[in-house]
SERO-4910 file (N, C-alpha, C, O; in steps of 0.05 Angstrom, whole numbers):
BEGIN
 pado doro    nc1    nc2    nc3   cac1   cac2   cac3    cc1    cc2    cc3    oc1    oc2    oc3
  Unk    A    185    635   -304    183    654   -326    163    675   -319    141    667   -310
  Unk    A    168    703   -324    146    715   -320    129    712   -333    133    701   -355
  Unk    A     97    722   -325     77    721   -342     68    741   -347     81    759   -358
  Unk    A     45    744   -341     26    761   -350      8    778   -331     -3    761   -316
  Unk    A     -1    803   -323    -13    806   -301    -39    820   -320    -39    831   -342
  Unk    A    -62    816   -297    -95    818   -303   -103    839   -316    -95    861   -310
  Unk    A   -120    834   -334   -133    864   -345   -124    892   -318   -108    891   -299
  Unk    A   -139    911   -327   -138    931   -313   -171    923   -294   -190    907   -297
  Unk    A   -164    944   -273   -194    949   -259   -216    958   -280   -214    967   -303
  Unk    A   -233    952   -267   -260    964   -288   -266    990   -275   -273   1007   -291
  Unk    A   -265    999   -246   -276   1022   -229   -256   1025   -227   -236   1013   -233
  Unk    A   -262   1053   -212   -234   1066   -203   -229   1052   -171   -250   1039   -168
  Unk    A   -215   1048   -150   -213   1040   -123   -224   1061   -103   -218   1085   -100
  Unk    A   -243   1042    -88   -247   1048    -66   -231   1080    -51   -210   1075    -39
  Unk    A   -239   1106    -50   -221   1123    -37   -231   1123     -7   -215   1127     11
  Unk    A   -256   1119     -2   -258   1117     26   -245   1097     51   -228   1081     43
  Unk    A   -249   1096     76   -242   1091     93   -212   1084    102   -207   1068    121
  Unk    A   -197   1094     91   -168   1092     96   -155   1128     85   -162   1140     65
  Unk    A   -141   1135    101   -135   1166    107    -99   1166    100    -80   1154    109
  Unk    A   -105   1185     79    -64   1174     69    -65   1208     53    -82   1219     39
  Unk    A    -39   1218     64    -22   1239     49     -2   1227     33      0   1203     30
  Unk    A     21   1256     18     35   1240     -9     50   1271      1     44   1292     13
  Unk    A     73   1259    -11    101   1283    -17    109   1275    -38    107   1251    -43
  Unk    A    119   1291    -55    151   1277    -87    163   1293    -73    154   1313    -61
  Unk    A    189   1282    -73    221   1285    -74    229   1289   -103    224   1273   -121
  Unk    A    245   1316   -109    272   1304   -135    292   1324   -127    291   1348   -126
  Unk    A    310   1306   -122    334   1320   -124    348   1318    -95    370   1328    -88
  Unk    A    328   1302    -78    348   1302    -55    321   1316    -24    317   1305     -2
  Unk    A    309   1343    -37    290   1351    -18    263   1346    -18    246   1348    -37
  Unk    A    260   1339     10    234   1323     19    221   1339     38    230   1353     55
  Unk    A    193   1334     30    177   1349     49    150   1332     49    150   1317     30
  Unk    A    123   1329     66    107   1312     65     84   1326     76     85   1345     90
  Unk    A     53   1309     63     34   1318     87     31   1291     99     38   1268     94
  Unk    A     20   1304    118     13   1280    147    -15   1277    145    -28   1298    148
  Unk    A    -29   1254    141    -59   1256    152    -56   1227    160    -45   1207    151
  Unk    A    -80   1236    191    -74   1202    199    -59   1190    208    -43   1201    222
  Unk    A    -58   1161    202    -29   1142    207    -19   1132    175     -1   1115    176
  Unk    A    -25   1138    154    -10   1132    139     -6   1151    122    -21   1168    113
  Unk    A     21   1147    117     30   1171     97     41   1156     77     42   1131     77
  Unk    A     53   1177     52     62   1165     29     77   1183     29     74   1206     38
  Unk    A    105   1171     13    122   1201      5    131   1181    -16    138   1158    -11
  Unk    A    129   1193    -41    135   1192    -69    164   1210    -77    165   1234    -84
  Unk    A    186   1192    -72    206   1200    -82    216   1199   -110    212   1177   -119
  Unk    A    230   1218   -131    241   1216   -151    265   1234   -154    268   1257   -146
  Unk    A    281   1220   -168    313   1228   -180    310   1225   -203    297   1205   -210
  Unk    A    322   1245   -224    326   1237   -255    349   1237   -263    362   1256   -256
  Unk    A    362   1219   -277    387   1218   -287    392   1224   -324    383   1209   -340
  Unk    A    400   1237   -328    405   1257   -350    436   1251   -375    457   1242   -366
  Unk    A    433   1256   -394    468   1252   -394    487   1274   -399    506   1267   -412
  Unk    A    487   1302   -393    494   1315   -390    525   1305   -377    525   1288   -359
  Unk    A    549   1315   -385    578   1298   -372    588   1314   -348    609   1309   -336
  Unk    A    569   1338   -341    580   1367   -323    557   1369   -312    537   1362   -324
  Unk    A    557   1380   -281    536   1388   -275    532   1420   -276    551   1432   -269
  Unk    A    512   1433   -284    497   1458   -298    508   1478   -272    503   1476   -248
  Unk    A    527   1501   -288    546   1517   -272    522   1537   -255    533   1554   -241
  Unk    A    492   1539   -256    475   1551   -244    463   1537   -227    446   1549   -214
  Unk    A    468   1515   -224    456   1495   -210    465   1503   -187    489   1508   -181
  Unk    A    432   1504   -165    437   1516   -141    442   1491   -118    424   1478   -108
  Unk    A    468   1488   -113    476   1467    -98    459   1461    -68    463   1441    -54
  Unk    A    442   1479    -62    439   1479    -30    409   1460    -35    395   1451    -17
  Unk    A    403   1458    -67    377   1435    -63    383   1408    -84    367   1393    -95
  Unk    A    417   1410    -85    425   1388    -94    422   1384   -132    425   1363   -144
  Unk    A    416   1405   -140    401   1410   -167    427   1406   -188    448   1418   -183
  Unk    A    424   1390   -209    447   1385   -222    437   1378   -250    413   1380   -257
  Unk    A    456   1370   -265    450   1361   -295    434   1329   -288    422   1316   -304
  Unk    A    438   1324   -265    428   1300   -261    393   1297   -242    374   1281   -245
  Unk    A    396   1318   -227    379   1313   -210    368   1344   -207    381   1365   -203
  Unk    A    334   1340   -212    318   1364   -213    321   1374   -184    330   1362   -165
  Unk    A    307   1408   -187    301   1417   -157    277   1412   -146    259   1399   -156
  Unk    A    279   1431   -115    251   1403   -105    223   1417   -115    217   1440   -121
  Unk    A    211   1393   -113    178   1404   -121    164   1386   -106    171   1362   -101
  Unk    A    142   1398    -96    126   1382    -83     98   1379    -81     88   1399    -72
  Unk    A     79   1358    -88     56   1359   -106     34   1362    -78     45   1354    -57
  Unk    A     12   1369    -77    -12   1377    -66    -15   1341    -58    -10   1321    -71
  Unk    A    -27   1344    -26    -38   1318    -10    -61   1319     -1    -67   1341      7
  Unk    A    -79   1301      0   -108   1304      9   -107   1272     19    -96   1252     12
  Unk    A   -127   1280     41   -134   1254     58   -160   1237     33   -174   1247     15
  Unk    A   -157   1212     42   -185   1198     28   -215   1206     36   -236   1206     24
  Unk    A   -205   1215     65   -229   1227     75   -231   1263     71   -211   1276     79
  Unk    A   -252   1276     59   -244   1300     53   -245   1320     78   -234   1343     79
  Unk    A   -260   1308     97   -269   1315    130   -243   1306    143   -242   1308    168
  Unk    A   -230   1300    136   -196   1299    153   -180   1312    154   -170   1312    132
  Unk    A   -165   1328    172   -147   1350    177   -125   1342    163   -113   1321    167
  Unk    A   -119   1360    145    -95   1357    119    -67   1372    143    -75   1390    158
  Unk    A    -50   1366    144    -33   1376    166     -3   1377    148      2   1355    138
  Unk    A     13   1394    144     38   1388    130     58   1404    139     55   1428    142
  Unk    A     86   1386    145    110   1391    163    127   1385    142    122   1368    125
  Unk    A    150   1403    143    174   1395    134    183   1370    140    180   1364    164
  Unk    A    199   1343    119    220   1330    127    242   1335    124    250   1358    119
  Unk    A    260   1309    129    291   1307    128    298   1303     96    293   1283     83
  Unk    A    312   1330     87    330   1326     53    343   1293     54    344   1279     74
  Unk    A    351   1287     31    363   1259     34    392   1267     46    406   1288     44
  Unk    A    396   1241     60    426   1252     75    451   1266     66    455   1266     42
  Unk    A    465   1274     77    496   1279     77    507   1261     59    502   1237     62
  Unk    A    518   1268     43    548   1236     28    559   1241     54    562   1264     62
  Unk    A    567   1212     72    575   1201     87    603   1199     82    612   1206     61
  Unk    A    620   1188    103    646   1184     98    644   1154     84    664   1146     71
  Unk    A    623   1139     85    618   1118     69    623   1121     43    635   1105     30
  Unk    A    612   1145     32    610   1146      1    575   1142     -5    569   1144    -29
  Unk    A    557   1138     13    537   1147      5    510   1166     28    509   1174     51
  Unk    A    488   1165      1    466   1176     16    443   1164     22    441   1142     11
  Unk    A    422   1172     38    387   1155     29    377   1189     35    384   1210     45
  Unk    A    348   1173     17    328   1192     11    329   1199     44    346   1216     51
  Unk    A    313   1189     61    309   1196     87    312   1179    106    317   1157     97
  Unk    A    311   1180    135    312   1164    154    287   1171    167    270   1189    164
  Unk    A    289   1144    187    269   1139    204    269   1153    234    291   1163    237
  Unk    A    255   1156    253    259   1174    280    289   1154    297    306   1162    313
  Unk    A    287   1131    287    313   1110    300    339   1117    287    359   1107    297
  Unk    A    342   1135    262    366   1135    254    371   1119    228    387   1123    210
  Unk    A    348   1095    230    363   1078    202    348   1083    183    325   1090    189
  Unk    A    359   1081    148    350   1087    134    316   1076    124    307   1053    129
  Unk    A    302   1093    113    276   1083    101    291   1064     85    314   1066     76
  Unk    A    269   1035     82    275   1018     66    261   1000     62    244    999     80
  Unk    A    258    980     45    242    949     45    246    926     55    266    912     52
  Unk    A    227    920     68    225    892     75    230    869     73    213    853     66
  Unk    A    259    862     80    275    847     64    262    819     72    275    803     59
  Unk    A    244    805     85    227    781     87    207    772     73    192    754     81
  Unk    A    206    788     48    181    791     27    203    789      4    227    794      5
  Unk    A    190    782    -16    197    788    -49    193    818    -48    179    830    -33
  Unk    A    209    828    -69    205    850    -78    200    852   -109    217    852   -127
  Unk    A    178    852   -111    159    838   -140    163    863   -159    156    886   -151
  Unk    A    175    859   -185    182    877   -206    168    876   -234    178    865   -254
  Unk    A    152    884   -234    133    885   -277    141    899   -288    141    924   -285
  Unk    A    151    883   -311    162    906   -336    134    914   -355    116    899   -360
  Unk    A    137    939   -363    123    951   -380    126    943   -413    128    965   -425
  Unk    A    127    924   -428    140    933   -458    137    950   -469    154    956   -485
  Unk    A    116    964   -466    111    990   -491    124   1004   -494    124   1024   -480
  Unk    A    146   1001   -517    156   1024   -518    190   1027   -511    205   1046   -513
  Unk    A    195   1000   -501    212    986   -493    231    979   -511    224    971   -533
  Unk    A    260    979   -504    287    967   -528    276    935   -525    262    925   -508
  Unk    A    285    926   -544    285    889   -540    308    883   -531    314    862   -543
  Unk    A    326    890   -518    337    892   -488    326    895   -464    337    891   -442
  Unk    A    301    903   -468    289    909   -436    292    889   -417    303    891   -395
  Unk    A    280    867   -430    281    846   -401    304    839   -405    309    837   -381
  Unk    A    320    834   -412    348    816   -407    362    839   -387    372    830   -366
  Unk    A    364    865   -391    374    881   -381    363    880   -351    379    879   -332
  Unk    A    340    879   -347    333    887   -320    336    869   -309    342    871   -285
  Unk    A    334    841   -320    341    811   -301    367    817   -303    376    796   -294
  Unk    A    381    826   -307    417    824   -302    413    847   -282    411    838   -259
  Unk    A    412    879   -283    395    886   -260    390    884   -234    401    898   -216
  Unk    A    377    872   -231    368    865   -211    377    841   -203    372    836   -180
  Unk    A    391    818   -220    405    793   -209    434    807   -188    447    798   -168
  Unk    A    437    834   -205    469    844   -194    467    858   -170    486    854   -154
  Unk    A    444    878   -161    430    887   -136    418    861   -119    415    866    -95
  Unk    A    414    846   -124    392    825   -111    422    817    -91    423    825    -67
  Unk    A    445    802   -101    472    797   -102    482    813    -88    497    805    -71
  Unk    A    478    835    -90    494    855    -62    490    859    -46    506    858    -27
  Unk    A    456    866    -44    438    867    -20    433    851      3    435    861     26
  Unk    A    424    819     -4    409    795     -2    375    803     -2    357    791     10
  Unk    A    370    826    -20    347    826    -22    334    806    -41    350    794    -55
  Unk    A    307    800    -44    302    780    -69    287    798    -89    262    799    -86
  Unk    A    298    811   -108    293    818   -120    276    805   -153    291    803   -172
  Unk    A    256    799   -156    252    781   -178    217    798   -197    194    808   -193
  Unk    A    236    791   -215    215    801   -247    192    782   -247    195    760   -258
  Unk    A    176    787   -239    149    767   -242    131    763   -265    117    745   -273
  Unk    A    138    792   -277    112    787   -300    113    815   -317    121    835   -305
  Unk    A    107    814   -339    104    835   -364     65    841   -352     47    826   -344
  Unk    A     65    881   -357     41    882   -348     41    906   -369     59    920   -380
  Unk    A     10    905   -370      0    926   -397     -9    960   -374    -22    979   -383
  Unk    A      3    957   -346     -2    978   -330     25   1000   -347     48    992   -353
  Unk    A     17   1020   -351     35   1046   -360     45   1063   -330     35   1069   -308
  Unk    A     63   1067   -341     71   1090   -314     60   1114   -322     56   1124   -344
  Unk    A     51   1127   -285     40   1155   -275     48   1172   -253     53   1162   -231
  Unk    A     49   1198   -260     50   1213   -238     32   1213   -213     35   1221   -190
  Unk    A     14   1202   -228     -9   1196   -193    -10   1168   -198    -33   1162   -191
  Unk    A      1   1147   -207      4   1116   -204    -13   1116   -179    -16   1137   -166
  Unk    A    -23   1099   -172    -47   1084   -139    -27   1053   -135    -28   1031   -145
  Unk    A     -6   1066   -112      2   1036   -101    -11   1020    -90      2   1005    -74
  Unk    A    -36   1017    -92    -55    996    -85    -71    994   -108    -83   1015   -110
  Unk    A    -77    974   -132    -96    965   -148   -108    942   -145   -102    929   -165
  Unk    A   -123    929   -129   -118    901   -131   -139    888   -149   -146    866   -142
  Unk    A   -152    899   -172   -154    891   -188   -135    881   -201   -139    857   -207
  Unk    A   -113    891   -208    -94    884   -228    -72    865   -210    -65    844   -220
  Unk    A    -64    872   -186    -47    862   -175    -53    836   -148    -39    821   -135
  Unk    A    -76    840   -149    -92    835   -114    -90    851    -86    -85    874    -82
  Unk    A    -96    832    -71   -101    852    -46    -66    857    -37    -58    839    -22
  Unk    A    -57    867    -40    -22    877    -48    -10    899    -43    -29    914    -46
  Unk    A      7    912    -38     19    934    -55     27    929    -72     46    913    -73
  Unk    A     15    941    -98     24    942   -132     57    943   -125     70    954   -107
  Unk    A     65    921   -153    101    921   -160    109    937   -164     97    957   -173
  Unk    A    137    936   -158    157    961   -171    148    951   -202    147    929   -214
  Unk    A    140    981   -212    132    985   -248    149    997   -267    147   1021   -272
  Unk    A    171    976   -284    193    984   -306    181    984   -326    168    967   -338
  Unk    A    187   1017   -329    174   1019   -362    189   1046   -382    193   1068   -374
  Unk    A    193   1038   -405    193   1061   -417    173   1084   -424    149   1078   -428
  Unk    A    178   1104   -425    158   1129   -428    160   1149   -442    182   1149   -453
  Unk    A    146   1170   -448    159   1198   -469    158   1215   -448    143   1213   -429
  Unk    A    176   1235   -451    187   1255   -429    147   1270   -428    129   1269   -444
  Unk    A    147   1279   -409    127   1281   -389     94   1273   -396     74   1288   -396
  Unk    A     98   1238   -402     80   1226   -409     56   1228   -379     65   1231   -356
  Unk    A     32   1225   -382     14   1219   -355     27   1243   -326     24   1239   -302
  Unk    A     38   1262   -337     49   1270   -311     75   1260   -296     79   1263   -272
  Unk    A     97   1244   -319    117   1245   -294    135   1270   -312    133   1284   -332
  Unk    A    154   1265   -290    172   1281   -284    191   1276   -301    213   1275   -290
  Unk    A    191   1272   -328    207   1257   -347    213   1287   -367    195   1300   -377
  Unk    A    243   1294   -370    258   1311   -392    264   1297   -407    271   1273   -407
  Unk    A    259   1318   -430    264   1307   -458    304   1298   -455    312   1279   -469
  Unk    A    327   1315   -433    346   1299   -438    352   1276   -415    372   1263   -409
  Unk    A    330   1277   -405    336   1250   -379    343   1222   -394    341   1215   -418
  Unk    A    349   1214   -380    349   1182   -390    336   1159   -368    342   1135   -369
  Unk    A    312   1175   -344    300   1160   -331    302   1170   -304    322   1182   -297
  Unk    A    275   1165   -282    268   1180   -264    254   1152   -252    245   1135   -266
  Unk    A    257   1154   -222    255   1132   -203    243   1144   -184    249   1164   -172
  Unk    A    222   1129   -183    197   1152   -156    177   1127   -138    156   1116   -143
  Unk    A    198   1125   -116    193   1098    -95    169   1118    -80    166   1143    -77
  Unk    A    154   1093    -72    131   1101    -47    139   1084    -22    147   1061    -21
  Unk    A    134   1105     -1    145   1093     27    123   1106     40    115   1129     35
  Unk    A    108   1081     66     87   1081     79     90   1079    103    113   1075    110
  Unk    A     68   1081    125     73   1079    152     70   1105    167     70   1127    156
  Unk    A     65   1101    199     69   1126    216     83   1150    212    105   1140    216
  Unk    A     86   1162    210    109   1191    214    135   1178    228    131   1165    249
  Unk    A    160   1179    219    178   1165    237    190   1139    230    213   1131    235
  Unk    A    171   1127    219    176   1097    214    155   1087    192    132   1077    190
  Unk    A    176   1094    175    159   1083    145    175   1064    129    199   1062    130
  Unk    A    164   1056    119    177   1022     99    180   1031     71    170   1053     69
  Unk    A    186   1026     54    181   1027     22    160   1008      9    167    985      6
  Unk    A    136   1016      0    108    998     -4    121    995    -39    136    976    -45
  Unk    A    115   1012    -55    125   1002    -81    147   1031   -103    160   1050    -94
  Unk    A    144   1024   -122    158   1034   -140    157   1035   -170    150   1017   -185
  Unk    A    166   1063   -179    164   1062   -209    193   1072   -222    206   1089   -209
  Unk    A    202   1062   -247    228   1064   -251    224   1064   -279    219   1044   -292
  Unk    A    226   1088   -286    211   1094   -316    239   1112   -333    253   1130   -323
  Unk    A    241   1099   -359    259   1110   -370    258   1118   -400    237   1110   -411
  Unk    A    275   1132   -414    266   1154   -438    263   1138   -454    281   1123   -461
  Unk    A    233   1135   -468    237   1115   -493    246   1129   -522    245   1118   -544
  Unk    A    255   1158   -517    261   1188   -544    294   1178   -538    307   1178   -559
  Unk    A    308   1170   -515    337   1162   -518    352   1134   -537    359   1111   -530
  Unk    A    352   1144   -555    355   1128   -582    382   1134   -582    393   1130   -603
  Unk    A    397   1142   -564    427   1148   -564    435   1120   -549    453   1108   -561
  Unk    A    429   1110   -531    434   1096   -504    426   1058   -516    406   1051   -529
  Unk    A    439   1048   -511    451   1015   -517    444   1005   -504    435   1016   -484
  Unk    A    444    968   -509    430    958   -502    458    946   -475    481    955   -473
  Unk    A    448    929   -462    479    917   -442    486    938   -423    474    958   -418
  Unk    A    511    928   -413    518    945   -391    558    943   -397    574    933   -382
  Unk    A    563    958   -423    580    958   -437    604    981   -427    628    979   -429
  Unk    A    588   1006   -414    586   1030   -412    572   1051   -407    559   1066   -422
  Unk    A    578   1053   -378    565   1077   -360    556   1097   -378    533   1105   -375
  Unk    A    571   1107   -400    563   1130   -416    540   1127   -426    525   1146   -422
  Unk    A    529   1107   -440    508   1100   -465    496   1073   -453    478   1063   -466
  Unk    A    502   1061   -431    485   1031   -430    458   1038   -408    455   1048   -386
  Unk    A    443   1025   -430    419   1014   -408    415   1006   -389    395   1009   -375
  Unk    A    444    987   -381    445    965   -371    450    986   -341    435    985   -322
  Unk    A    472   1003   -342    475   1025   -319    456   1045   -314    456   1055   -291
  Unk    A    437   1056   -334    421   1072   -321    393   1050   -304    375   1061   -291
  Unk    A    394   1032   -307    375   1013   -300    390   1010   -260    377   1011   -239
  Unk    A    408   1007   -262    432    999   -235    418   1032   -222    405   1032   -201
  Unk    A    421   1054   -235    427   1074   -225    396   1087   -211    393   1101   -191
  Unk    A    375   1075   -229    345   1080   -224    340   1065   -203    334   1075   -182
  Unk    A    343   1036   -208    337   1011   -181    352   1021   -161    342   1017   -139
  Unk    A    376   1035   -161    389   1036   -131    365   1061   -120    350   1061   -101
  Unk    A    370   1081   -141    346   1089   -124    315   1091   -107    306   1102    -87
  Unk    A    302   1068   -133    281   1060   -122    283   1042    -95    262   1036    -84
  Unk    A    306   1034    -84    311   1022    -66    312   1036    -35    305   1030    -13
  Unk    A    327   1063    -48    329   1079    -21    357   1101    -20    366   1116     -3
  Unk    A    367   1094    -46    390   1109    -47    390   1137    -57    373   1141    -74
  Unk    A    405   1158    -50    401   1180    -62    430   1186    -80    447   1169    -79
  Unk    A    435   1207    -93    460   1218   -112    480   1223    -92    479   1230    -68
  Unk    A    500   1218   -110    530   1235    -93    541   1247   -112    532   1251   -134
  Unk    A    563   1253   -101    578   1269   -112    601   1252   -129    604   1259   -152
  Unk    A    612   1237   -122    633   1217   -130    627   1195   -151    617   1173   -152
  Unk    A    643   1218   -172    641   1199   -194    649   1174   -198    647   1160   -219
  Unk    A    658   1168   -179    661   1134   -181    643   1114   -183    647   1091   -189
  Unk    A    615   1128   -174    592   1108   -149    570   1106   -187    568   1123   -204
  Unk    A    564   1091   -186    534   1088   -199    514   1111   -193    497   1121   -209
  Unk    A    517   1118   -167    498   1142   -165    493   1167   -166    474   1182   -162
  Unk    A    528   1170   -174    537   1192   -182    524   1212   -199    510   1206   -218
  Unk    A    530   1241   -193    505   1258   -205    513   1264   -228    497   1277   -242
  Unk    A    535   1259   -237    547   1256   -263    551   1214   -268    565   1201   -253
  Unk    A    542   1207   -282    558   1181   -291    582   1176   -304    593   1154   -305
  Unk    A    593   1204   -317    619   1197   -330    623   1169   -354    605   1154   -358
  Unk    A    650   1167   -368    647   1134   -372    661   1112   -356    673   1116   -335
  Unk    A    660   1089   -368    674   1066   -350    652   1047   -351    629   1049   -359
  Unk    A    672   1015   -334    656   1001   -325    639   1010   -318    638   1034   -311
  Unk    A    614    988   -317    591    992   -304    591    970   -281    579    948   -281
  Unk    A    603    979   -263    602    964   -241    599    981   -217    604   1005   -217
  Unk    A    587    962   -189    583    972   -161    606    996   -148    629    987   -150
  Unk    A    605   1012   -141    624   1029   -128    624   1020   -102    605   1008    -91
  Unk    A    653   1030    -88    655   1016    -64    622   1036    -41    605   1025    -27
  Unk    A    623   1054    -44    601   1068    -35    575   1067    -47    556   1079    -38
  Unk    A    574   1050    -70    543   1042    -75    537   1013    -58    515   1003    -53
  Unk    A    560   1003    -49    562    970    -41    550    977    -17    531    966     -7
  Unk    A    568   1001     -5    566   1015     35    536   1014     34    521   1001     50
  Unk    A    526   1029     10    495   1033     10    466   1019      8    443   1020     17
  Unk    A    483   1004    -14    465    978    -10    465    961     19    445    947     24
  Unk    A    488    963     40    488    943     56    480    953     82    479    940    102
  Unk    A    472    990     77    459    997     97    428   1000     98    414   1011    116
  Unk    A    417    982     66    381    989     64    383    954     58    367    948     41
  Unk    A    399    932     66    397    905     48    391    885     77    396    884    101
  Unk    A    386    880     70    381    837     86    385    842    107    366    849    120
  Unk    A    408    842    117    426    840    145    410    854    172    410    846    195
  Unk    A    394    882    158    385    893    176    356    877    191    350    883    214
  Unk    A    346    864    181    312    846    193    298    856    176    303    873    158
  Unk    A    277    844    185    245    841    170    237    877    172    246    892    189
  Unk    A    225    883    158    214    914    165    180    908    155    178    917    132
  Unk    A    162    898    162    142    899    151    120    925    142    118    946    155
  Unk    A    111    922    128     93    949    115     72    962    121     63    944    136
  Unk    A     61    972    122     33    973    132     14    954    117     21    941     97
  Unk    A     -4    954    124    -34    932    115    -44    946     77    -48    970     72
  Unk    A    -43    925     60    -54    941     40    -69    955     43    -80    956     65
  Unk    A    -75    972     22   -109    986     27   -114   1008      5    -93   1012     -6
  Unk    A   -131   1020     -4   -133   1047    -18   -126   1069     -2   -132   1072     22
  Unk    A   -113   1085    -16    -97   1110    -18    -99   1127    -37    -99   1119    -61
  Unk    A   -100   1147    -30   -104   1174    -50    -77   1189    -58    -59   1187    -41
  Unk    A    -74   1199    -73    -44   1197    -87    -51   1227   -104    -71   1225   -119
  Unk    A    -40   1248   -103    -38   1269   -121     -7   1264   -137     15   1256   -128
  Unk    A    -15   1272   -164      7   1272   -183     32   1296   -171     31   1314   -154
  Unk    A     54   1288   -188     76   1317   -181     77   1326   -206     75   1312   -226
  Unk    A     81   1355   -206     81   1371   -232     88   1362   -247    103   1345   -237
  Unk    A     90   1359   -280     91   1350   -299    118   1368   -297    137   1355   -291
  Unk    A    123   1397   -300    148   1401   -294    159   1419   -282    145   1438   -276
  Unk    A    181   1419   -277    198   1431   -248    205   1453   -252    214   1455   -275
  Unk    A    205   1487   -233    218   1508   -237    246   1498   -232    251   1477   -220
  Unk    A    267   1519   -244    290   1515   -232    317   1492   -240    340   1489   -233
  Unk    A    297   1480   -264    318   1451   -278    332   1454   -293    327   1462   -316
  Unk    A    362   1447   -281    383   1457   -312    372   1445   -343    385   1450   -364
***
């Protein structure tokens, strides 16, 4: 049964002796700073219910009724005496003949992703929350866990709120760790995220490591608690919880939007079952189990700049 996780920190963490940049992603385009050997890139997608994607929507940065254009928040080393250095990355891929995408790849070709020899530890937020929340997300994640062979498992209800500058390292609250993927409801651009008043939820994974070869350390998967339109179950792609929850987790995982309304990750959801598309399955089985262990870098403190509260350019 989940429980309960620890007060909050009393101090703020440690920013010295560990050297870390930050990028946000929405919408597909990525860009990062480099300091050091560890980086962070803070990805997010928002899913909206708009049934068309916005006839101005400038396709060449992927920008839709579903998914904002890119923005990308200011990086600073922990050390302020450390050369801030920042390079373009790789947009999330091509839709494949597979039927899907990922946020980015590694210098080897395969997708960024998690460490499938670890738990992948999940805290729900209640505040603010349907009394559907947890049943929904343990079905969730029992149905991704199932596709993947990742182990996906809900550990514990936590009084941590989601942020635009969230610190994937607390170990006050969590221990010496990377902090859990964090499900929570929110008000559209609560603390700095990236949340519209017509979204129905925005997924903004952190991925660590060298330039080249980075892992996914944690995740936040925060959704509209003002969508009083949207049900409880997974009844219907149109209105269920139960699918925008599928559609946030795939991305916190590593997946990016397509085009094909068939897929869960579709930049439109349309209605229908709420089930796996044959190209959400391709996608899960190219970030899931089969591939080995990917280990993470060493916990530690990291410095983390927020992304704009909000985006030029959003239908």
């Amino acid at each position: 049964m989940p429980g309960t996780t620890s007060p909050p920190e009393g101090a703020p963490a440690d920013r010295t002796g560990r050297v870390g940049g930050l990028a946000w992603i929405a919408g597909g385009v990525l860009a990062f700073a480099l300091a050091a050997a560890l980086v962070l890139l803070v990805l997010s997608s928002a899913l909206s219910p708009d049934p068309t994607p916005s006839a101005s929507a400038d396709r060449s940065t992927r920008a839709s009724s579903f998914a904002s254009t890119s923005a990308h928040a200011s990086a600073r080393p922990s050390d302020a005496g450390a050369p801030n250095a920042g390079a373009p990355s790789a947009a999330a891929t091509p839709e494949g003949t597979d039927g899907f995408s990922v946020w980015a790849v590694n210098d080897d070709g395969t997708p960024i992703r998690w460490d499938p020899c670890r738990p992948i530890e999940v805290v729900l937020s209640p505040t603010g929350a349907p009394r559907s929340a947890a049943a929904d997300l343990d079905e969730a994640l029992a149905r991704l866990a199932s596709a993947s062979g990742l182990e996906l498992v809900r550990t514990a209800t936590t009084d941590e709120r989601p942020s635009g500058s969230r610190r994937p390292y607390q170990p006050g609250r969590y221990g010496q760790r990377w902090a859990p993927i964090l499900v929570a409801w929110a008000a559209p651009g609560e603390s700095g995220l990236p949340l519209r008043e017509t979204d129905r939820g925005v997924a903004i994974p952190v991925a660590g490591g060298p330039e080249g070869d980075r892992t996914f350390l944690t995740a936040q998967v925060v959704l509209n608690r003002d969508r009083t339109d949207l049900v409880a179950g997974f009844g219907d792609r149109a209105d269920a919880w139960g699918a925008t929850l599928l559609h946030e987790l795939l991305h916190a995982l590593g997946l990016a939007h397509v085009e094909d309304p068939s897929q869960l990750r579709a930049v439109c959801p349309g209605s229908g079952p709420v089930v796996l598309g044959a190209g959400d399955l391709a996608g899960i089985a190219a970030i899931g189990a089969t591939h080995g262990c990917r280990p993470a870098p060493t916990p530690g403190p990291v410095q983390v700049a927020p992304p704009p509260p909000s985006l030029p350019g959003r239908p």
